[in-house]
ChimeraX commands (.cxc) that place a marker at each C-alpha (Angstrom):
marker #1 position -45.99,-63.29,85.44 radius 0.5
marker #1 position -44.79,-66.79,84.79 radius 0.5
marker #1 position -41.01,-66.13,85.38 radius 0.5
marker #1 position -41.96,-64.46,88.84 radius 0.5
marker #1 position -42.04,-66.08,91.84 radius 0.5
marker #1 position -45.02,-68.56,92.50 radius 0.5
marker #1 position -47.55,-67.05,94.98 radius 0.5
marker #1 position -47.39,-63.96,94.34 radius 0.5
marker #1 position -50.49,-61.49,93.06 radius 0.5
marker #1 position -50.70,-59.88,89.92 radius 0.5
marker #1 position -51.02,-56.46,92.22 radius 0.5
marker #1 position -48.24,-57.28,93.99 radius 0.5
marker #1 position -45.49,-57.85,90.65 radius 0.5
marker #1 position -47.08,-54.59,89.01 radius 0.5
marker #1 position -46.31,-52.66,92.58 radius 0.5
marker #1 position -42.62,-53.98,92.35 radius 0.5
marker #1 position -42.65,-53.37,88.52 radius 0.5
marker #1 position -43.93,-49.76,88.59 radius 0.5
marker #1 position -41.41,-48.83,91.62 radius 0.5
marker #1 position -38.26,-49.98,89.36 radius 0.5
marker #1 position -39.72,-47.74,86.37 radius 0.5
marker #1 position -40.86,-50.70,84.27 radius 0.5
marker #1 position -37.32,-52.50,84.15 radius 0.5
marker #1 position -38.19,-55.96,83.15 radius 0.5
marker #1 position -34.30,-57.38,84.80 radius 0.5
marker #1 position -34.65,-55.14,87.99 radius 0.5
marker #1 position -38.13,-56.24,88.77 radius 0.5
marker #1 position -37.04,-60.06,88.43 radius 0.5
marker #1 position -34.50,-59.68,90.27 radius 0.5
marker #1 position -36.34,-58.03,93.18 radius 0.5
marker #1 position -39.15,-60.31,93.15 radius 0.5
marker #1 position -36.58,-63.24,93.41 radius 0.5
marker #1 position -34.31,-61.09,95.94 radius 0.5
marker #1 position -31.56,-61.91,93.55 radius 0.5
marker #1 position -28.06,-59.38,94.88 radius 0.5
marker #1 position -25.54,-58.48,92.27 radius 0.5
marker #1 position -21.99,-59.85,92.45 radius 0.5
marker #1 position -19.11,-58.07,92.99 radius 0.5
marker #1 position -15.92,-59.59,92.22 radius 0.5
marker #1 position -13.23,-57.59,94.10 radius 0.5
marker #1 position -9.88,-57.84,92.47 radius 0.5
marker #1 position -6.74,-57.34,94.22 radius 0.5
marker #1 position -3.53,-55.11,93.34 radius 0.5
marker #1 position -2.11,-57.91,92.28 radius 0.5
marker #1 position -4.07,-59.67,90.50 radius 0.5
marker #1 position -5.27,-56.24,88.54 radius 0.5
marker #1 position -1.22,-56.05,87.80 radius 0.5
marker #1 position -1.35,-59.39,86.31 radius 0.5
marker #1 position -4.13,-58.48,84.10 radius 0.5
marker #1 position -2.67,-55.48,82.94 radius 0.5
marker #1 position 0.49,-57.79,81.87 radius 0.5
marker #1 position -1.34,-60.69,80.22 radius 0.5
marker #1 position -3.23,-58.10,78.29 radius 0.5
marker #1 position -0.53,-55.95,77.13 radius 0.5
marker #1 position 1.39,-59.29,76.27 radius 0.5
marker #1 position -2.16,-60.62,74.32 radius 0.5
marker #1 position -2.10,-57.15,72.46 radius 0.5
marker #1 position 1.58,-57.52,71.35 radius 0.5
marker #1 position 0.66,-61.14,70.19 radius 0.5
marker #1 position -2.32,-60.01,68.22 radius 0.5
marker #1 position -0.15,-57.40,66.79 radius 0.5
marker #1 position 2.62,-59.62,65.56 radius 0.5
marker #1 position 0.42,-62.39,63.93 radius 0.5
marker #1 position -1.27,-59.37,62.01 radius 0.5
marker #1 position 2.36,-58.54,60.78 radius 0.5
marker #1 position 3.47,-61.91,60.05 radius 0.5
marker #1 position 0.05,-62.99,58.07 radius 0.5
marker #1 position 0.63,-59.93,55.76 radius 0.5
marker #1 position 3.68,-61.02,54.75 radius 0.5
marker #1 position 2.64,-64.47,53.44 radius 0.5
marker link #1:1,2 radius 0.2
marker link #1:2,3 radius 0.2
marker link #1:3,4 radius 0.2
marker link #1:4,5 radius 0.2
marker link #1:5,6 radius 0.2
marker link #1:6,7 radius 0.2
marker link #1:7,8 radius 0.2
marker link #1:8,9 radius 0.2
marker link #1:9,10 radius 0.2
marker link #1:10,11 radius 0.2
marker link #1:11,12 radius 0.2
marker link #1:12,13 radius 0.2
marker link #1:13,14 radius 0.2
marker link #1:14,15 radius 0.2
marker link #1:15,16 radius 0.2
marker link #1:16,17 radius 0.2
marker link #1:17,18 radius 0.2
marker link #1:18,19 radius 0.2
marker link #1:19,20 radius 0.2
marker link #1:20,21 radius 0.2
marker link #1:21,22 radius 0.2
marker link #1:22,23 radius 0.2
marker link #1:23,24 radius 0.2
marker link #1:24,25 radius 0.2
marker link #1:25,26 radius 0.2
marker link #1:26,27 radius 0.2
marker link #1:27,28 radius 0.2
marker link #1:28,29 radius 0.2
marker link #1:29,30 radius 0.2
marker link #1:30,31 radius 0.2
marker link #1:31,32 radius 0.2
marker link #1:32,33 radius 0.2
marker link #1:33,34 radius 0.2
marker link #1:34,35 radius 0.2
marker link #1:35,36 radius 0.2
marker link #1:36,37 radius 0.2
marker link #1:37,38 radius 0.2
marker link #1:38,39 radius 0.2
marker link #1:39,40 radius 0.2
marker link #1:40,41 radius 0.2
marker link #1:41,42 radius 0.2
marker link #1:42,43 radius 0.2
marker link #1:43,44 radius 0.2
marker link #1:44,45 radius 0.2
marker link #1:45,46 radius 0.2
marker link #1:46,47 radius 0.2
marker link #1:47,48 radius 0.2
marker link #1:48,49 radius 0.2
marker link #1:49,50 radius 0.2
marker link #1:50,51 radius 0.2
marker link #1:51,52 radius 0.2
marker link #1:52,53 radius 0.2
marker link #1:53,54 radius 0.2
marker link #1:54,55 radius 0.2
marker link #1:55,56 radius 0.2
marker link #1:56,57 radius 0.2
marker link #1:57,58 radius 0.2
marker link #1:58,59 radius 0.2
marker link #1:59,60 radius 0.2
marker link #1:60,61 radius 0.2
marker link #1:61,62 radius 0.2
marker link #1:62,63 radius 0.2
marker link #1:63,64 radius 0.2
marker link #1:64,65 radius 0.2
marker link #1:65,66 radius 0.2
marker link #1:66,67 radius 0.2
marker link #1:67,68 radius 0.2
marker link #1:68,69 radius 0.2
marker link #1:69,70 radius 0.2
view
């Protein structure tokens, strides 16, 4: 009750709680009509990714090689 919105009933939370199946995170964010973000990624971009993280994984990779051999 005291991270919902102020004004609101103790009837009307439980209604919104009960109707999301008890979900403490779902009911919040109802109650404070909170919307998920959806970060939409591009081809290119996602290429990029793929690049940096097959680049990261090599790097990872070759300090693992080079520490052993210390």
């Amino acid at each position: 009750m005291m991270q919902a919105p102020v004004g609101l009933s103790i009837e009307e939370i439980e209604k919104v709680y009960n109707k999301n199946d008890k979900d403490v995170v779902k009911t919040l964010s109802e109650l404070w009509e909170l919307e998920e973000q959806v970060e939409i990624i591009d081809e290119d971009t996602e290429k990029w990714n793929k690049i940096r993280d097959t680049c990261d994984s090599y790097d990872l990779e070759m300090q693992k090689i080079i520490y052993k051999q210390k």
